[in-house]
N, C-alpha and C positions, 0 to 999 in steps of 0.2 A: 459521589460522596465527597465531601471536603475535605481537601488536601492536608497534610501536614506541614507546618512551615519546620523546613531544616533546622532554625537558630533552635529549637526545643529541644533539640539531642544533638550530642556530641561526643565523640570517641577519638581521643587525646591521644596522642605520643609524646612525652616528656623524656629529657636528657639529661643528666648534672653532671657539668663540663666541669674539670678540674681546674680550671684558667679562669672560667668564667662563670658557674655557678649552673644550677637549673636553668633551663628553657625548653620551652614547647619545637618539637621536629616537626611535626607534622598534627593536623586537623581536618575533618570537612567542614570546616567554615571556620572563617574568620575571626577568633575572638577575643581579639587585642582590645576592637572597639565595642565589648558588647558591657551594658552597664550592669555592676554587681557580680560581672563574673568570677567565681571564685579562682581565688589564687593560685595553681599547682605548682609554683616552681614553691613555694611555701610547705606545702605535700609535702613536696620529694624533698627536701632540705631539713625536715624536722621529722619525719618517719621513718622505721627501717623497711626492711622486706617486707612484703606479707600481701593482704589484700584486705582490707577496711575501706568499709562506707565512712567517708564526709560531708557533714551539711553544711550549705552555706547560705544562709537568708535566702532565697528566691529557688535553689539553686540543689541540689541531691548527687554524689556523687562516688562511685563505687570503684577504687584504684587497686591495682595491682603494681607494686615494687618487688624490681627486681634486678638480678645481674647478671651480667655474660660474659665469660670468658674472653679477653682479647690479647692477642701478645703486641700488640700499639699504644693498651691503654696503663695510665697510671696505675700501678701494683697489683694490671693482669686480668683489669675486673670492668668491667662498664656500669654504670648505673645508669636505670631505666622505668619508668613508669608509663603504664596504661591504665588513661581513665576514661571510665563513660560516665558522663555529667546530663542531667535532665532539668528540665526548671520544672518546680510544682504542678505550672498551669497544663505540662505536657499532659496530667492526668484529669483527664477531665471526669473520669468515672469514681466518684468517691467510694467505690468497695471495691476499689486498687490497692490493696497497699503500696506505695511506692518503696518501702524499705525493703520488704520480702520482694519484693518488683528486682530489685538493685542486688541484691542477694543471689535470688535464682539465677544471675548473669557470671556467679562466678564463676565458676568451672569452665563457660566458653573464655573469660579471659585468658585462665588457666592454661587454654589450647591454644589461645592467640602468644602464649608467651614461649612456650613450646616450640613455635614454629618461627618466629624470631631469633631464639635461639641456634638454628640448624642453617639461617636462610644465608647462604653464600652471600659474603664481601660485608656485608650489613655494618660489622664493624669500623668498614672504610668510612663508610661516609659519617659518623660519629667524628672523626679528628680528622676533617677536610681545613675546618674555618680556628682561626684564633680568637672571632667574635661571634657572636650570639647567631648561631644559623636561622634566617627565613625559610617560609616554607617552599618559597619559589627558589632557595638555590638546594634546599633537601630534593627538590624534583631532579634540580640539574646533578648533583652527586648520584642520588640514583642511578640515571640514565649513564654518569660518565663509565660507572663500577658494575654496571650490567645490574642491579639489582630489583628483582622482582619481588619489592615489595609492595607495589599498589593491590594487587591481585589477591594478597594476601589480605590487605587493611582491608578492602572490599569484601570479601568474605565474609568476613566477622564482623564487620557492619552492619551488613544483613543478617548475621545471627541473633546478633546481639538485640536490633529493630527490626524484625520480620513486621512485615506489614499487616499482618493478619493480627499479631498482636497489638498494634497501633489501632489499629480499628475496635478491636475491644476494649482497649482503654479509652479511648477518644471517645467512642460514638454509645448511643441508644443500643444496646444489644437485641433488641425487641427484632427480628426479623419481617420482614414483608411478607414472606410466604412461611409457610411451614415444613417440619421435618417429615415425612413420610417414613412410621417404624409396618414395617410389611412380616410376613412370612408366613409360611404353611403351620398348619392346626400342630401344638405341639413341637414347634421348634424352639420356642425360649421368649419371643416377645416381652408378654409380661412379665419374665423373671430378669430378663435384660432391664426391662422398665425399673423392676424392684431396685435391681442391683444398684444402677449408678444415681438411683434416690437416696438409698443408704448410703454411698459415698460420699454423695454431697451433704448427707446429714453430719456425716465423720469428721468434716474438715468445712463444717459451716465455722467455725472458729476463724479458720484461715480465708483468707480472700486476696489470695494470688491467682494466676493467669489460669491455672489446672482448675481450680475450684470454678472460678468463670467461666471457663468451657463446658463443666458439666452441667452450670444454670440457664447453660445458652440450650442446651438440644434436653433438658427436661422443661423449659418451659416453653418450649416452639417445638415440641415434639404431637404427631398425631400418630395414635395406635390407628392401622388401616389391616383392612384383609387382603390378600396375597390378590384371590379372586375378581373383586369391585376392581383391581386394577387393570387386571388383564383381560376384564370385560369392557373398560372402558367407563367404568361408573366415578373414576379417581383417576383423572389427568395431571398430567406434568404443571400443568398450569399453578396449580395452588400449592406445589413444590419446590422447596429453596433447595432440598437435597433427599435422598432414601437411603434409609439405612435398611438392608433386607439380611431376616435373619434364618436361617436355615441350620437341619439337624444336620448332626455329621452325615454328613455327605454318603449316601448309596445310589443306586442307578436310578432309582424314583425321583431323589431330591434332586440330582442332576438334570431331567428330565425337566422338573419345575423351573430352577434355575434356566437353564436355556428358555423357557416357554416368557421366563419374564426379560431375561435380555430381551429378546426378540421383540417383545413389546416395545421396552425402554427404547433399544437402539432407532426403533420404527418411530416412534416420540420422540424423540430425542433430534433426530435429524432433520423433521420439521425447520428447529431451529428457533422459532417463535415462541420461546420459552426461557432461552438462556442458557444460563451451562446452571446446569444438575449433578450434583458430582454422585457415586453412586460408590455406596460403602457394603460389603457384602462380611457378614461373620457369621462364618460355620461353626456352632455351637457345639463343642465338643463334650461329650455329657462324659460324667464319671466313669475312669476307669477303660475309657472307647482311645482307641488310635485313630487321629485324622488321617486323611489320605492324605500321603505326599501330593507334593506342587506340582509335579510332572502327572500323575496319575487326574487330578483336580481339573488339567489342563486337555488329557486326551479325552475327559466326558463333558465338560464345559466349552461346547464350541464356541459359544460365542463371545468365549474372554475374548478370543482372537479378533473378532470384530472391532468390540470394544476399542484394545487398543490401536486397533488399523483408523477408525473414525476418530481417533486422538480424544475420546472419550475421559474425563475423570472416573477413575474406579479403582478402589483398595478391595483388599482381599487378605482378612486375618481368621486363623482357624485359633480358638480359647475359649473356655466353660464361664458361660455369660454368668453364672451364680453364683463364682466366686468375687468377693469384694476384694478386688487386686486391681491396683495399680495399672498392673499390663493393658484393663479395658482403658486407659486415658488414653492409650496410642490412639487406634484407630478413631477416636471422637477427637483427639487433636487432627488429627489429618483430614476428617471432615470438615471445620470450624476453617481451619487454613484455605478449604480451596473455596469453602463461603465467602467467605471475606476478601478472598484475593480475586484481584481482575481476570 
């Protein structure tokens, strides 16, 4: 799949030096020389706290401002901003929004801010320089003040740009293979099917990353029987991934369950197929107690396998009928190990 070029995303640290005004501390790339890029030290200089989206021609920008305690800095306080900056062209899939995109990112700022707040010495290196600090001597501060901040900015990098989410904005969602929905007669299937159809009817309005993951696994979705597979009539071959669904758990459904790892793990190890990830949800019907994880764990022998052959496989127990929110998990966690290497 084609690569992402870094210059399309960027997650800023900005500083407003009392001597010398605003400037950028640190960046993953370079972007003194990049043309039209929006202004931050302008941001932080005319806004207060908070966290507001910024447009700038080319350019989409979602900041958090903010301040931290210092007893080195001018009246006790540091000022500080983090920004993630995107250029339009980053979205290539036009029922992105990129606003509601820029949006959903707050909260992880939120936490990036949190943890700068706590991160020992951090304030050192803010009043090292009486000029405008680069980012190659923010490295050497770091390192002289012990502080582990890369570890951090890396983190929330990858929170912020999960690559699985890059992929569904960038590319053709249309997958190559299909989703495989399995399960024994009467365990939820179709009502599963129903469910996150009505969901996506709910929030067809919206067209953020949630809503696109549920048009990815209803429209690359195949209803299969449990049986065709573990007879071998439905291979892995024509499988991007399986969702299998099964009733709350008794010693029968357990019984099945094992009959189908056993197949999967036996396919699977071929190899000649790829990685398959395998999403298993115990259909918890009204009113019913699932079986704890430990109990799930001593009749399901072949979780163990699974994870010993370092296998992809989730395992969430929820009443596929309700229209709730909570089924976005486990189909975000399927969509993620699709899309990722």
């Amino acid at each position: 799949m084609k690569s992402i070029n870094l210059e399309e995303k960027f997650l800023v640290l900005s500083y407003f030096d009392m001597r010398v005004g605003p400037s950028i501390l640190y960046s993953n790339s370079d972007v003194t020389n990049i043309y039209e890029f929006p202004d931050l030290s302008k941001i932080l200089d005319f806004n207060e706290e908070g966290t507001f989206i910024f447009s700038f021609r080319k350019f989409q920008t979602i900041n958090t401002i903010f301040s931290m305690t210092s007893d080195i800095a001018r009246g006790g306080q540091d000022l500080l901003m983090i920004s993630c900056v995107i250029r339009g062209s980053y979205f290539k899939n036009i029922l992105t929004d990129i606003f509601q995109y820029l949006e959903s990112k707050k909260p992880i700022l939120e936490r990036f801010v949190a943890e700068l707040k706590v991160l020992p010495n951090f304030n050192l290196v803010l009043h090292k320089n009486k000029i405008k600090t680069t980012i190659e001597q923010f490295k050497e501060y770091c390192k002289e003040d012990n502080v582990d901040f890369f570890s951090i900015y890396d983190k929330f990098f990858e929170l912020i740009f999960p690559e699985s989410e890059i992929r569904i904005i960038t590319q053709d969602i249309n997958l190559q293979k299909k989703i495989l929905l399995l399960g024994p007669k009467g365990s939820g299937k179709d009502t599963f099917l129903r469910t996150i159809e009505a969901l996506q009817f709910y929030n067809q309005s919206k067209i953020d990353i949630p809503t696109r993951i549920l048009g990815i696994i209803i429209d690359n979705i195949i209803l299969s029987n449990t049986q065709e597979f573990l007879n071998g009539k439905i291979e892995l071959d024509i499988a991007q991934a399986i969702i299998f669904i099964i009733k709350n758990i008794d010693k029968n459904t357990c019984n099945e369950v094992n009959s189908l790892l056993e197949k999967y793990i036996s396919s699977y190890s071929n190899k000649k197929f790829g990685k398959v990830p395998l999403l298993i949800i115990n259909n918890v019907f009204q009113e019913e107690t699932p079986l704890r994880e430990k109990e799930i764990k001593n009749n399901i022998s072949n979780l163990k396998r699974l994870r010993k052959e370092k296998i992809p496989i989730k395992y969430y127990s929820l009443n596929v009928s309700l229209e709730d929110q909570k089924l976005l998990e486990p189909l975000k966690w399927l969509v993620k190990e699709i899309f990722s290497d």
